[in-house]
Structures are given as C-alpha cells and as structure tokens.
N, C-alpha and C positions, 0 to 999 in steps of 0.2 A: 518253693525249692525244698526238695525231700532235705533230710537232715537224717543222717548215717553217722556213727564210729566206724572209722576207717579200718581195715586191717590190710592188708597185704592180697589174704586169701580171695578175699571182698573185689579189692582193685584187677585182679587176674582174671575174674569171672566176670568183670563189667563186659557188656556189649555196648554199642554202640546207640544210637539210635536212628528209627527209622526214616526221621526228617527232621530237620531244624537242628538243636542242641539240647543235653542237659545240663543242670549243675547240680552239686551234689555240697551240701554243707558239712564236714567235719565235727563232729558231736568231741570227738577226743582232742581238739583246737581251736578256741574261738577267733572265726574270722577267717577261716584258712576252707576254700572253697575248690570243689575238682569239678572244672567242665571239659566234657569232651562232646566234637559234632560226628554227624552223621558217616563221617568219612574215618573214623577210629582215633583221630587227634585228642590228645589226653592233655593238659596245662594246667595247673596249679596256682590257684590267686589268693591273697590277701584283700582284707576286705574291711574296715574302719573307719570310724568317725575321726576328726580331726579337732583341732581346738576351734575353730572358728565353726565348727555346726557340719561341715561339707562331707561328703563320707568320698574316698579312693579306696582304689583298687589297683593293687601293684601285680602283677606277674611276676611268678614265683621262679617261673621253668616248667617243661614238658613231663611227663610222664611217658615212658619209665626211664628217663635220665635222671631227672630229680624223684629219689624216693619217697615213700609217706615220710620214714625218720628225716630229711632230712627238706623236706618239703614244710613238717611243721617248727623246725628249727629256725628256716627262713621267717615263716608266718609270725612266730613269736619276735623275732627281732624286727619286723616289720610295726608289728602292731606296739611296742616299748620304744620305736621312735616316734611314731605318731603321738602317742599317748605325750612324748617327751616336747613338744612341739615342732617335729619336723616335718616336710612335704613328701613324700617317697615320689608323688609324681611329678612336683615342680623341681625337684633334684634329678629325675631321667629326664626330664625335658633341658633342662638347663645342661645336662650331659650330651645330648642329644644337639643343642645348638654349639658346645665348645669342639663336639668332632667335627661340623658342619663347618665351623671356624677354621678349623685347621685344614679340613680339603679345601677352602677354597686361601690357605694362606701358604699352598705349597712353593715350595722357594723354584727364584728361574732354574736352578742349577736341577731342581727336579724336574721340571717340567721339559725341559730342552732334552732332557734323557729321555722323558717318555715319548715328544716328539717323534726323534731322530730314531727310536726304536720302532715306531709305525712308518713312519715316513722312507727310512731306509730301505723298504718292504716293498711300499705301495710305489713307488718311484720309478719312472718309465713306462707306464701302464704292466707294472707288475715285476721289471726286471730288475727292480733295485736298484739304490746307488751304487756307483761305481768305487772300488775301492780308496780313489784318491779322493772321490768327492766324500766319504765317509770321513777317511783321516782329515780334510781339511775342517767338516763341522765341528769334530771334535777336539781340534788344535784350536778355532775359534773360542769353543766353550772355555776352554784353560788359560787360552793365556789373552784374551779379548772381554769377554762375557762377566766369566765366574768373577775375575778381581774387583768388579764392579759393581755385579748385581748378583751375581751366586749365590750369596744368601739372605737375597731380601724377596718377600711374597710377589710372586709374577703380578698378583691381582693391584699391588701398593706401587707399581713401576710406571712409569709415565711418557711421555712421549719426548719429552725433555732428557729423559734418562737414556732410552736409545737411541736418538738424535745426537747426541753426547758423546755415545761409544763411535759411532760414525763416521763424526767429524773429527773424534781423535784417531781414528784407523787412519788419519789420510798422512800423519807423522811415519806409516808407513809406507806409505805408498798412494795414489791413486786405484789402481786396481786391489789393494786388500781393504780401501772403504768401499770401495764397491761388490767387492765379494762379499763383502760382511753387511751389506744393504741387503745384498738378493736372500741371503739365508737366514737374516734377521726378522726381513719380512716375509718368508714361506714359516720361520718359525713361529711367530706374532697370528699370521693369519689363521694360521691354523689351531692357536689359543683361543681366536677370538670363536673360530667354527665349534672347537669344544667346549664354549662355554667357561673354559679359565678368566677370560678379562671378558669385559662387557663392550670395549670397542678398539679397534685397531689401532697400534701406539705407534704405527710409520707410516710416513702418509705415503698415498701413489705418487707424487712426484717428486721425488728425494732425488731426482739427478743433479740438480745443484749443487748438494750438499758433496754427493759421490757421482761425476758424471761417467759413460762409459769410458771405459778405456778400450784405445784402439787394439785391435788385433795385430797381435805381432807378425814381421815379417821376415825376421833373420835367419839366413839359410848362413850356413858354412862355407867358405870355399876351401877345394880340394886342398890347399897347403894347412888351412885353420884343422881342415877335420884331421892332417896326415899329424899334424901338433900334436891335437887332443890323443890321438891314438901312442905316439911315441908317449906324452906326459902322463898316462894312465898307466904305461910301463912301470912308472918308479915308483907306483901305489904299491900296497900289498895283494894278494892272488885276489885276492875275492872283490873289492874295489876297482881293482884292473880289467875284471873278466865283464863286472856291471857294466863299464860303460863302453866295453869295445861290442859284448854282444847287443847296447844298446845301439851303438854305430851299426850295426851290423844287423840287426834284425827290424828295425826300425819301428818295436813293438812302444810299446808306452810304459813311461817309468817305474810303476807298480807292477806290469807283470813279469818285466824282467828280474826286478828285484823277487818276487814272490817266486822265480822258478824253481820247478822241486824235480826232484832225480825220476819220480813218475811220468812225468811230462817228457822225458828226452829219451830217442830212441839213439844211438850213438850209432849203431848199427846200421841203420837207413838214414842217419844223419838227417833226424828232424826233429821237432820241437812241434808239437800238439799241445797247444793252448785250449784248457778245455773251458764251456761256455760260460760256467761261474766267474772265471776271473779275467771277462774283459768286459769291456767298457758297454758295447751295445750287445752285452750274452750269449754272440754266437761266435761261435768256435772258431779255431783259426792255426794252420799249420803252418810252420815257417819252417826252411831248409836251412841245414846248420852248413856253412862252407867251414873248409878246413881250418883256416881261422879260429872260427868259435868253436868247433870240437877241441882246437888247442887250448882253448881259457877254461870251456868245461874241465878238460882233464886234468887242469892245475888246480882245482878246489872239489874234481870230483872225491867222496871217501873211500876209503881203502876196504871200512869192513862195510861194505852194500848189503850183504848177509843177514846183519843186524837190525836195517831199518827200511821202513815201510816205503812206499810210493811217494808218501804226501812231505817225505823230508827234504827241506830246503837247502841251497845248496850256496846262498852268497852272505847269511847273515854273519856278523861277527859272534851270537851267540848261537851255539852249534844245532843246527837243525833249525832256525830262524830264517827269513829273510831278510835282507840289506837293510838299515834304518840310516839314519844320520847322513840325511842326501846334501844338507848342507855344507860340511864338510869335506865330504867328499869331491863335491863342486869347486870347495874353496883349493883343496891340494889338488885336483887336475886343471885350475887355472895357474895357479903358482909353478905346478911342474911343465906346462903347455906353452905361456906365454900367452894364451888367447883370452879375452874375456868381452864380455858383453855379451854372453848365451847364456840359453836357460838347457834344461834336458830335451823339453819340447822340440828345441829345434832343430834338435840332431832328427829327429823323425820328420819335420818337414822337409830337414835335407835331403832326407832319403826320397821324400816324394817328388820334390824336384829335380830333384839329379833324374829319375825314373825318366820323367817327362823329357828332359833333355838327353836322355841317353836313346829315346826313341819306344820307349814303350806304350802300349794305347792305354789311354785313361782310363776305361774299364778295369785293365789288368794293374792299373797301379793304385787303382782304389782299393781292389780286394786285394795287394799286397799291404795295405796297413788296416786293412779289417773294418774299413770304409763301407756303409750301406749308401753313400750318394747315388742318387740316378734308379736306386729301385726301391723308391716308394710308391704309395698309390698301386694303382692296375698293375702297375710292372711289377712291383712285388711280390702281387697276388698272383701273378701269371706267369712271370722267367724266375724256373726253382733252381736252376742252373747254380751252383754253388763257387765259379768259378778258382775251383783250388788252385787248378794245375797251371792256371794262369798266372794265379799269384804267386804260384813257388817260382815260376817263370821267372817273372817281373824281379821277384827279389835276389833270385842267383844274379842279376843285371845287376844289381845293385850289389850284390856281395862281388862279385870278380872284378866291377867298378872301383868298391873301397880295396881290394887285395893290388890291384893294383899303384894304387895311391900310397898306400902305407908301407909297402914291403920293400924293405931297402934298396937303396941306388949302391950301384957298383964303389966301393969305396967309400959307403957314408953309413957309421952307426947310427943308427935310429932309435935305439933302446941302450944309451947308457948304461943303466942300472938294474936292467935287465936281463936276467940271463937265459930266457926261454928264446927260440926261434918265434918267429912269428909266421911261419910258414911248413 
C-alpha cells in the first residue's frame, strides 16, 4: 500500500484505476487510509489496532463529500477511541441491529397506514377502494384498532389480541365484527406476505367468532319514503337536498354526499358522475327531475365566479361534502316517524320500485351503475354503454317518487318548509 501526504492538489489529480482497487495511506494522519475502485468511487477509512490485538477499519465517508480536513478529523477521533478502549465496529454493528429492531417493532397503528395506502391502490385489480370502503378502514383504525393495539409492535401482537378485538366488535353489532374480521384479516395477511409478522394472527375460520350477516332486504313503501321526503324538509338546505337527491337519484351515499358544482349541468338537467368517484370506476350519468334541481338551487352558491369545478355543494364546511351521516339519520327519523332503514335502502327502493314499475332489468341495472350480467365474454364483447337506458329507467323512478311526495289537495306536506317541492 503506497503511503502518500495527502493534499488537496494530490486528491483532484487521482485517477482511477484500471482494475481491481487501490488504497492509498496518509503520511499527514496515521491510520487514515483513501481507496478508491476502478469505477472513480473514492471512501476514506480508519485503520487501528485495538486493545485486545485485533486491528478495524471504520469508514469514514466518500470523497469529495468528506474532505481531506475533515476526513482526518474523523480518522483522529476514530483512532483516540480505540486507543481509549472502544469498538468503532462493534458499536455500528450494534447500531445497525437497534434500527433493524426498530423496523421490525413498527407499531399496528403504522403499519395498517402503510397497508391501507398500497392496498387502497392495488384493490379491484387496480380500481381502488371505493370511497366508503376507505372511510370505513379508517373509522376501524380509530375507534376499533388503535385503542388497543395503536401503539404496540404489530410483530409483539398475537392472535389472542385480534380475536379480542373481534369478539368485542360483536357489543356492536354482528355485522361490524364481521366487517372488522374481513379487513382485519386482508390487513394481517398481507403483514404476514410483507414479512411484518412471521405467521398469520386470524385464523381462516373465524365465522364462529363473527358469522356472516344476512343481506339486507328493506325496501321502503311509497307512504314510508313520501315520510322520509316531507321529514327531510324540516332539516336545514344541505341535509334536506342529501337525502331527497339521494331518494331521487338512487346513487350511493358517498357520491351524493361528494357532489360538486362540476358534476352538474343544470342546463341539461344532469348530474355526470365521473369514474374516480364510484364504486365499480365507471362513469355514470343521472338526469336531475325538477325535484332535484329545486334542492340544488337551495345550497347551490351565489358567487360560482369565485370557485373551481371540484367545489362541493352539501358540506356543512363550505366547499366540503356532507359528513356526519349519523345524525342526520337520526333527525330524518325523528322528523319522519319511519325507522328501521339504513341509507342503502332508499337505493334498493329505487331498484325495486324500477322492477315493479315495468322497466327491463338491463335498464335498471345500469340505472344504479350495476355491471351485473356483463361479466366474462359479454363484457368483452357488448361495449354498449347503456346510458340512455338508464336515464330512461330513472326518469321512471324520478316521476314515480314526484308523484308520491308532491302534495295532496289540501294536505301540507312540508310543515316547516317553506320551498315548493315542485
């Protein structure tokens, strides 16, 4: 190993070499050694014997990030802890095992984030979760998950400990321990495919614990939905409009709530749902009856001028969309008199009412943005879009509900109301 006094001038003029490596000893530093390989790579090491006889070699840093000044500065403090009896290697190593420690002791509360940010992606062969199935993981982590296990290493959690959570979801329900089975264990399995835990911490047959719950089948009848629709009256505008255009267009909870003044042509009296925000990504146009352009116009805003496409038009915080669906539940059942519905069902109403109103099943699937029936070869083969069917199908269902809700001769319908509904 040549043996040089470093300088600056020295270091600028090094070439490389034409195979293998050199190194190059420090005459102005004892100990303090420069190799650089064939490929111009330059690194700076320390170089000493230790107190038990064994000589290391600490790495200093690259060249020219680390300078000569500042390279032998290193070298020197390197070589007065060895001298002093320390390890400079057994202390990166042992640094080396406590970050190692730490990835593999990241807390559930981290890991269920990092999840639900691939998985949220990769989800549908590619189309993502669906925005309620997002808020629902997420509402799990908070008030399910985190108070439990949030802050304890996913790798130190056991199957006893999500078995746990479980069996105590069922205090709410049958279906929320089972909700919280299914996304417990796509979250789990897919710790275990990462390499986070070493074996799966819920088993495949946890029905016991959480068995399916049945499928709901509550449809409305026309006096329960003309209820709902008069008891949504004595809400405030924005709450009001939620669930009549939800009556009314028979779209799904989230994307009513998410409607933004871009989406709506008032003009041609339609509502273009574009592919991001529904449920199976593909787009979907619904015809606005007079109705709903009356509930638009009561929370549509005055200065339009000022804001963009993508501004929301039902949140309570302005330019938001709707939140707080339980509530609002609770005060159009208390204003209504109806109860034992969920939001869901007002859109099965609508599908059935279709059906009994005469319209063919084709046309009432693509009025709720249903892909039934063209999977497989028909998928691949009828590109047929069926819009105009679907706008069809749901004018049947909008001059069905206008009929039902719009006042009888002599009978207020909207107390507390002071808009026409018509």
């Amino acid at each position: 190993m040549p043996s040089v006094k470093l300088n600056d001038a020295w270091l600028k003029a090094m070439q490389p070499p034409a195979e293998g490596r050199i190194e190059v000893r420090d005459l102005g530093c004892p100990g303090l050694i420069l190799r650089m390989t064939k490929g111009g790579i330059a690194s700076w090491s320390a170089r000493g014997a230790m107190s038990d006889g064994r000589y290391s070699r600490v790495t200093l840093g690259t060249y020219p990030t680390v300078g000569l000044a500042e390279a032998r500065k290193r070298a020197v403090a390197c070589r007065a802890s060895v001298q002093g009896g320390g390890d400079p290697i057994g202390e990166k190593r042992a640094k080396r095992a406590e970050g190692e420690t730490k990835r593999k002791a990241r807390t559930v509360r981290e890991r269920w984030h990092q999840w639900a940010d691939v998985a949220s992606k990769a989800a549908m062969k590619g189309r993502g979760w669906s925005d309620a199935h997002a808020e629902r993981v997420a509402w799990m982590l908070k008030q399910i998950v985190a108070p439990k296990l949030g802050n304890r290493p996913l790798a130190d959690t056991t199957r006893a400990d999500w078995m746990g959570l479980v069996s105590a979801a069922h205090k709410r329900g049958p279906a929320a321990a089972g909700n919280l089975l299914r996304v417990a264990r796509a979250f789990l399995n897919h710790a275990e495919a990462a390499g986070w835990i070493a074996l799966p911490l819920l088993p495949r047959k946890a029905s016991i614990l959480a068995p399916p719950v049945a499928a709901r089948d509550r449809t409305l009848t026309d006096e329960e939905l003309r209820c709902i629709w008069g008891g949504a009256g004595e809400l405030s505008a924005k709450p009001c409009a939620f669930v009549r255009l939800l009556i009314l267009t028979a779209a799904r909870r989230g994307e009513v709530a998410g409607i933004a003044m871009g989406e709506v042509s008032r003009e041609a009296a339609l509502w273009a749902l574009p592919r991001d925000r529904t449920k199976n990504r593909a787009g979907h146009v619904i015809p606005l009856h007079d109705l709903a352009l009356a509930e638009l116009a009561a929370v549509w805003p005055d200065d339009t001028w000022e804001l963009d496409a993508a501004y929301k038009l039902l949140g309570r915080i302005r330019g938001c969309g709707l939140s707080g669906f339980s509530k609002v539940k609770a005060s159009v059942d208390k204003a209504s008199g109806v109860s034992g519905w969920d939001w869901h069902d007002l859109r099965r109403t609508a599908r059935t009412a279709m059906s009994r109103l005469g319209v063919a099943r084709e046309a009432a699937e693509a009025a709720i943005n249903h892909v039934s029936g063209r999977s497989g070869l028909v998928g691949v083969y009828d590109r047929h879009d069926s819009r105009e069917e679907a706008l069809a199908a749901l004018r049947v269902w909008q001059e069905h509900v206008s009929a039902v809700v719009t006042p009888r001769c002599g009978e207020t319908l909207y107390p507390d109301d002071a808009r026409s509904c018509v």
